[in-house]
KEMARDO-939351 format. One record per residue (C-alpha): x, y, z. Coordinates in steps of 0.2 Angstrom, whole numbers, padded with zeros to 4 digits, always signed. Example, Ala and Ser with C-alpha at 12.3 -4.5 7.8 and 13.67 -1.06 7.14 Angstrom:
+0062-0022+0039+0068-0005+0036
//
This chain:
+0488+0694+0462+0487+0683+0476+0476+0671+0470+0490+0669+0457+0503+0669+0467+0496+0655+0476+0491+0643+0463+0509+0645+0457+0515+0639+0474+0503+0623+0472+0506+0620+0456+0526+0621+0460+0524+0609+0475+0512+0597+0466+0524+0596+0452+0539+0594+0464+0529+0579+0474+0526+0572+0457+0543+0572+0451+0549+0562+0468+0535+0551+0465+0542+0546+0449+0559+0547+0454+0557+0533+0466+0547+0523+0455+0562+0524+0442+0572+0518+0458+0561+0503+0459+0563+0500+0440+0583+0497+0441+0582+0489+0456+0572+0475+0449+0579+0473+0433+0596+0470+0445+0588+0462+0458+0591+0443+0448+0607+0446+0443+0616+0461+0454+0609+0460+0469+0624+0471+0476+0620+0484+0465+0599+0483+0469+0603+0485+0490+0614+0498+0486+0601+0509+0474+0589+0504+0489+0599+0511+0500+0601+0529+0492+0584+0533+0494+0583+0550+0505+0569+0545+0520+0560+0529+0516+0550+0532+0531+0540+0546+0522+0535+0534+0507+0518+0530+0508+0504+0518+0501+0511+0509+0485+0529+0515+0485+0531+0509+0504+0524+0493+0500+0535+0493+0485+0552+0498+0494+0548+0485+0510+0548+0472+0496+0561+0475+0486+0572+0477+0501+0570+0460+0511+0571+0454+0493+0590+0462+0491+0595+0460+0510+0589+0441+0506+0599+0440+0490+0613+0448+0498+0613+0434+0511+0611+0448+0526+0606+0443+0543+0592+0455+0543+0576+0446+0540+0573+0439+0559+0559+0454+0560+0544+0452+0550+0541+0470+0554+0548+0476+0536+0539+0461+0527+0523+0465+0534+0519+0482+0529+0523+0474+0507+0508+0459+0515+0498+0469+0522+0496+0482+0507+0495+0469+0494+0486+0455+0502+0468+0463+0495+0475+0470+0481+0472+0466+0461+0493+0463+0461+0491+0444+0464+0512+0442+0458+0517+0458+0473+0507+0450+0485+0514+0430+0481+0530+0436+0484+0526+0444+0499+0517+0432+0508+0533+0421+0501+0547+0431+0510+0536+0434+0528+0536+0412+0525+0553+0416+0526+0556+0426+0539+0544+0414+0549+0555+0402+0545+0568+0409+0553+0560+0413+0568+0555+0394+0569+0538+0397+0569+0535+0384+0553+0515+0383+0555+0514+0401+0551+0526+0399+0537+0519+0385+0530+0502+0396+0529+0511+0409+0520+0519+0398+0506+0500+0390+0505+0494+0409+0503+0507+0414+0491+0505+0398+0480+0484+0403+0480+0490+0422+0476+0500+0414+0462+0492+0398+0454+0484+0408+0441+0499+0419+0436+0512+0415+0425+0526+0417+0437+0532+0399+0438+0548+0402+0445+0542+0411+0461+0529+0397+0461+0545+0383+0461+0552+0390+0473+0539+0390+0486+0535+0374+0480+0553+0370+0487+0553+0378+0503+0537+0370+0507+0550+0356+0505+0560+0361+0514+0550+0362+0530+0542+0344+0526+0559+0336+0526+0566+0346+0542+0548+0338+0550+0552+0321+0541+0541+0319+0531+0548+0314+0517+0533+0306+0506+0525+0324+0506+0540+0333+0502+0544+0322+0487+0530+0329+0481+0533+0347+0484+0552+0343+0477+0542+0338+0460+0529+0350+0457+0544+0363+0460+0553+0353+0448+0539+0357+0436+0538+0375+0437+0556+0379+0436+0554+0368+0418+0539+0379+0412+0552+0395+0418+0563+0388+0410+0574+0391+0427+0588+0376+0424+0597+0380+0438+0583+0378+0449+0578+0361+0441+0595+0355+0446+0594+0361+0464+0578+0352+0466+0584+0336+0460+0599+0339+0473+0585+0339+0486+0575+0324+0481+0592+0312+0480+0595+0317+0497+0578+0312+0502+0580+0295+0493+0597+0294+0502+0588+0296+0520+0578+0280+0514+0591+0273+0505+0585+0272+0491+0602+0272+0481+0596+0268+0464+0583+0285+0465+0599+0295+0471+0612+0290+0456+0598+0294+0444+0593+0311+0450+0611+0315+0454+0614+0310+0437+0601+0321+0428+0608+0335+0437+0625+0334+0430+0620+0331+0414+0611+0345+0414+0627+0354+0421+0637+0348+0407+0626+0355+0394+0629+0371+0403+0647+0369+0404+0658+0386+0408+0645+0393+0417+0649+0398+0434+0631+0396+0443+0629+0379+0435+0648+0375+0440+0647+0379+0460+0635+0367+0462+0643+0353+0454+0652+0348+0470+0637+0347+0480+0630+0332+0467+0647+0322+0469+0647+0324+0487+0629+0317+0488+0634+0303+0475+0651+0300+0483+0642+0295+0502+0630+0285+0493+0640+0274+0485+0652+0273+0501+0636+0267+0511+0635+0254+0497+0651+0245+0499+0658+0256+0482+0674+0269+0493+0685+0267+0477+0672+0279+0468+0665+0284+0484+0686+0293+0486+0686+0296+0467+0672+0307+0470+0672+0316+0487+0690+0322+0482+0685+0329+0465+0670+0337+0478+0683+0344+0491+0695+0350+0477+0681+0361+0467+0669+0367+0482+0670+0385+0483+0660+0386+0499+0671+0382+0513+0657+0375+0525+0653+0362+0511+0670+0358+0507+0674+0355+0526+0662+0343+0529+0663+0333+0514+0681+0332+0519+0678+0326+0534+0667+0311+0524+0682+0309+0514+0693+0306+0531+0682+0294+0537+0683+0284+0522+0703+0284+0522+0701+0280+0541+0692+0264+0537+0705+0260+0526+0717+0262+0536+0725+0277+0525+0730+0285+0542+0741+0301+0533+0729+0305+0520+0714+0305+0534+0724+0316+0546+0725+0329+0528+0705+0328+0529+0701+0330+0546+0715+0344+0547+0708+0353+0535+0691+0352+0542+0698+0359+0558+0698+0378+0547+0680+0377+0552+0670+0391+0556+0654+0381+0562+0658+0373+0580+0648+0358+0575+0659+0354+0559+0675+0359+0571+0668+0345+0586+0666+0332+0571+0683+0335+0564+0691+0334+0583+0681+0320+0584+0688+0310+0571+0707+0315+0575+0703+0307+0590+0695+0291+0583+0714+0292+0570+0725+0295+0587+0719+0283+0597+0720+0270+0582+0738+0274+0584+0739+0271+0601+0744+0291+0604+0732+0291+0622+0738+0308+0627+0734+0316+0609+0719+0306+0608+0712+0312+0625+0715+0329+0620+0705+0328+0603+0691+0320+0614+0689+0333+0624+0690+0349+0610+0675+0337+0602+0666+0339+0622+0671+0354+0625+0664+0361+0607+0650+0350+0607+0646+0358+0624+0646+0376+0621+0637+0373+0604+0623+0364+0614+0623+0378+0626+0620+0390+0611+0607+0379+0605+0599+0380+0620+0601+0402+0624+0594+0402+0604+0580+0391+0610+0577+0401+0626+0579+0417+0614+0565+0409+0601+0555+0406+0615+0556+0422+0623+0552+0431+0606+0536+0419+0604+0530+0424+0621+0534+0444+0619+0524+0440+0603+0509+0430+0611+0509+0444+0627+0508+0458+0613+0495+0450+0602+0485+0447+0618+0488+0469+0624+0483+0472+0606+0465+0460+0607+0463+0467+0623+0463+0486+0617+0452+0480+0604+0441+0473+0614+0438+0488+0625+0437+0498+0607+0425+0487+0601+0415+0487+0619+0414+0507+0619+0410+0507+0600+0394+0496+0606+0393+0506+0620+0391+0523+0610+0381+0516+0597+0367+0509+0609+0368+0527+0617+0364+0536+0601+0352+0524+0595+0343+0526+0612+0343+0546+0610+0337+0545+0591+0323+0531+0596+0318+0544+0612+0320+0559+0599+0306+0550+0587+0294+0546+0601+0294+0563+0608+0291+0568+0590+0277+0557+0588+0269+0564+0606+0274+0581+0598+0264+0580+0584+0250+0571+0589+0247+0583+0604+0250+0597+0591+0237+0590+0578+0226+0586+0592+0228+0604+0599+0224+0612+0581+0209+0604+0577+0202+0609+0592+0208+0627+0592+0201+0625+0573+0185+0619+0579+0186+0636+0592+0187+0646+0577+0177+0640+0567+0160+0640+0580+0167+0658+0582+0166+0663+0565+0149+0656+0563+0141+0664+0581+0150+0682+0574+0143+0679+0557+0127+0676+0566+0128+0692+0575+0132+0702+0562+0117+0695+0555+0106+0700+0567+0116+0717+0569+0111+0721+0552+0093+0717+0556+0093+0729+0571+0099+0741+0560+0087+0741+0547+0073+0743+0560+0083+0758+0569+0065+0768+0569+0058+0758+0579+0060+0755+0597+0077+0764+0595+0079+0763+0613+0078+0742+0614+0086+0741+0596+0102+0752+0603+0103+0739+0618+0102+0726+0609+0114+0732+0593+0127+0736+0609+0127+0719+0617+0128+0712+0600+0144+0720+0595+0149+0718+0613+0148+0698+0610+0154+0699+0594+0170+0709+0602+0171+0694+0614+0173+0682+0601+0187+0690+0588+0195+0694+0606+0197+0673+0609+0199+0671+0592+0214+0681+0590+0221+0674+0604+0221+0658+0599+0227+0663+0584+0243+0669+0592+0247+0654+0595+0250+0651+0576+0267+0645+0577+0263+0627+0585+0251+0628+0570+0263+0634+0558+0277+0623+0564+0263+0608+0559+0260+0614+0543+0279+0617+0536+0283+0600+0543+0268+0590+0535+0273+0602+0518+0290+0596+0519+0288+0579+0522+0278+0581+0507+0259+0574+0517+0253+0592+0513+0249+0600+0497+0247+0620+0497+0231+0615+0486+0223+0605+0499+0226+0620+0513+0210+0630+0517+0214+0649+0516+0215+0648+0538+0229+0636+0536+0238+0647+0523+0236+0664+0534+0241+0652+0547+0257+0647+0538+0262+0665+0529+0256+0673+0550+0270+0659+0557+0284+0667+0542+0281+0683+0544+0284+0681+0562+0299+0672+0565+0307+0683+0548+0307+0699+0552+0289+0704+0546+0295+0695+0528+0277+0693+0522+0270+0711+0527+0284+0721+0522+0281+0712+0503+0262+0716+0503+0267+0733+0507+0279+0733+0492+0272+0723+0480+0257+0718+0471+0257+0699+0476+0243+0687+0474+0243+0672+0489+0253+0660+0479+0265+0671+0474+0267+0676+0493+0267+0655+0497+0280+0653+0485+0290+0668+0493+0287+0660+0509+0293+0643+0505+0309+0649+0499+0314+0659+0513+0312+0643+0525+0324+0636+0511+0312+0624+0499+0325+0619+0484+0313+0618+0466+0312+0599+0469+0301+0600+0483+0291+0614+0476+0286+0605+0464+0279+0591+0475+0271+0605+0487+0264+0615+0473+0259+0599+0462+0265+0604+0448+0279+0599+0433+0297+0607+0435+0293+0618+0421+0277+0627+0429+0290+0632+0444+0301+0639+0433+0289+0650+0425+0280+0655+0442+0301+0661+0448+0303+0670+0432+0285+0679+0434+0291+0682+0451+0307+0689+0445+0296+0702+0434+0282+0707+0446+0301+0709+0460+0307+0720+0446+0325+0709+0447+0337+0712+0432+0341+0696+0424+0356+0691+0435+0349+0693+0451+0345+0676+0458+0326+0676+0464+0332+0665+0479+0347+0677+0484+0332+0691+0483+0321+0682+0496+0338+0678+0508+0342+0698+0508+0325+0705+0508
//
């Protein structure tokens, strides 16, 4: 009743552990169907999950992922650790998932990113690109593609990133990812526009709003329509063209929906009007920046009023424009410089625990060596003892062998001459009954010496199981002495095992050597090796056994020999 009670216990938990299990997969369904297009939605079902911290293996890897992913999406602050990121790389990076662990090693390139350390994430886009060349996830493989970009143009070099910028080009057209397309063509006319290469930037800026045409109405493809005009409109004002350089900076400013972006191009809009001497309408630009959340953007626009109040001879106005443009300039260099100093500190708290962490490996590693050169030490001693052992112990039995044997032949000869003496009883009786004394008196002698050394059987019988094991002895190749030796060593260290079954039963010798064997634990295997014989012929000899024992038929024969 127990017994029932308790598999319904395990049965009950393995089923709730199951359910849970396939609860949070279910979980990680959703939230990657609304990863692309709800983002919200995905942190949100992310975040309902009761104790993450006791997921484990796949769904752990699975939930670290899809969380930078949403926090990522969601534009969250939250990916200055690589601590989440690293546990969905390290589970996947030796995986058969070559997409999971792509798009891990893409996100920890991120977060490297942000921690300004671009050499490790430049390594991790390489990685992920390698994880992903031979999958069919062209998208993902764009945008590494343009974050490798990315990091080449913030370096300057601007050849290599061209070709980044392209082969992402590339793979959002196999994804059929038209958004993406146009957002790399954005990137590539500001590279042209770095080297002034104006021609490059009105054909790419071009293509990119032609395909946004063709997507006309839809919001995506409509935000990003003011970032083109505002890289087109600065070109053309660097080419002498500020009629449609205006034209098209103030269609930017009028349809940006991010602030930052419409602040700054409406600073290049000011500047234009302050060339022109449009005074009014460059004091509406700058002004406007001045809603500026970024200090730099808020120094530029300060700056600029400045440059309009001193055109008009206002000193005093002018003078306190130039210093808000110091003042901000100052405290955003100063920031720079604490986030530097905060960079740097996180990169050497990094280094000093990579360098603790070798360190305790090292020691590890040194006691590891340590401990193996100890126990190969002990084995190689324990072999050479063995060795000594066994050839003092082989050494030891021929000679006690040899003892024996010259016994036997000096008692057989007396017997011999006993038998004669008694024959000739009649006469001399007298001599004949000194001699037949000292006779047996010598013969006493010499069982007397024999049977000492036969009780030292065991260093003998040790020998013999050991060479029988090691499958160097056969029991057919063992004289009769040797086999009393062995059954004499048995019965000894067994409780009397052997005699207490010659008093029972009827055995013959191999019956009592197959006894024997079993009780020091031979399996059927090695008996047939130590008997020479097929698997079939042991068989036989057990059931025999199993009759001459008088054992009903579901009486084990080795359970027998254990108990007996």
């Amino acid at each position: 009743m127990k017994k029932l009670l308790y598999l319904g216990l395990l049965s009950v938990c393995v089923l709730l552990g199951s359910c849970v299990e396939k609860n949070v997969s279910n979980v990680f369904d959703k939230v990657e169907r609304y990863m692309d297009v709800y983002p919200d939605s995905a942190l949100l079902l992310l975040e309902q999950i009761p104790h993450p911290e006791k997921l484990r293996g796949k769904q752990r890897a699975d939930y670290a992922l899809l969380l930078t992913q949403a926090r990522d999406k969601n534009y969250l602050d939250s990916l200055q650790s690589d601590s989440l990121i690293k546990i969905a790389v390290d589970y996947y990076k030796n995986g058969e998932d070559k997409v999971k662990a792509g798009k891990a090693l893409f996100y920890y390139g991120k977060v490297m990113h942000l921690q300004d350390n671009d050499t490790l994430a430049i390594q991790a886009y390489l990685s992920a690109l390698a994880k992903l060349e031979k999958t069919e996830e062209y998208k993902l493989q764009g945008f590494v593609h343009e974050y490798i970009g990315v990091l080449n143009t913030d370096r300057k070099l601007y050849k290599d990133a061209l070709d980044n910028y392209q082969s992402s080009a590339y793979c959002f057209q196999k994804a059929v990812d038209t958004l993406g397309v146009i957002y790399v063509y954005r990137d590539i006319a500001r590279i042209y526009y770095v080297e002034q290469k104006y021609d490059s930037v009105y054909n790419y800026i071009n293509r990119a709003l032609s395909l946004c045409e063709k997507k006309k109405g839809c919001i995506s493809f409509e935000r990003v329509i003011p970032s083109l005009l505002q890289v087109k409109g600065i070109a053309k004002r660097n080419e002498g063209g500020l009629g449609d350089a205006i034209a098209l900076l103030k269609t930017a400013v009028e349809t940006e929906q991010d602030r930052h972006s419409m602040h700054h191009c409406s600073m290049s809009l000011g500047n234009i009007y302050l060339n022109l001497n449009k005074l009014d309408e460059a004091g509406r630009c700058f002004a406007l920046a001045l809603n500026s959340e970024n200090p730099r953007t808020l120094a530029g626009a300060y700056h600029y009023l400045y440059l309009l109040e001193k055109k008009q001879k206002k000193y005093a106005m002018a003078l306190y424009f130039k210093e808000k443009s110091d003042s901000l300039l100052v405290i955003e260099r100063d920031a720079k410089q604490t986030s530097q100093i905060l960079t740097l500190q996180r990169k050497y708290e990094r280094g000093k625990l990579l360098l603790e962490k070798q360190q305790v490996e090292r020691e590890k590693q040194i006691q590891l060596y340590f401990w193996i050169a100890v126990v190969l030490f002990i084995i190689l001693l324990c072999i050479v003892l063995y060795f000594l052992l066994r050839k003092r112990y082989e050494g030891l039995f021929r000679k006690n062998m040899q003892i024996i044997e010259e016994n036997e032949c000096m008692i057989k000869r007396y017997v011999y001459e006993l038998d004669v003496l008694k024959q000739r009883a009649g006469e001399m009786a007298e001599t004949n009954r000194e001699k037949i004394a000292k006779l047996n008196q010598k013969i006493l002698l010499l069982e007397s010496e024999n049977k000492k050394i036969s009780e030292n059987v065991c260093v003998n019988g040790v020998y013999l199981l050991e060479q029988l094991k090691k499958e160097k002895l056969l029991v057919k190749n063992m004289t009769n002495q040797e086999k009393e030796q062995l059954l004499e060593y048995i019965d000894l260290i067994y409780g009397n095992f052997i005699s207490r079954l010659k008093k029972d039963f009827k055995l013959t010798s191999g019956n009592l050597m197959l006894l024997a064997l079993l009780k020091v634990g031979f399996t059927s295997s090695e008996l047939m090796f130590t008997f020479d014989c097929e698997m079939n012929s042991i068989f036989t000899k057990k059931r025999r056994l199993r009759g001459i024992l008088s054992l009903d038929t579901n009486d084990k024969l080795e359970e027998f020999v254990a108990l007996y």
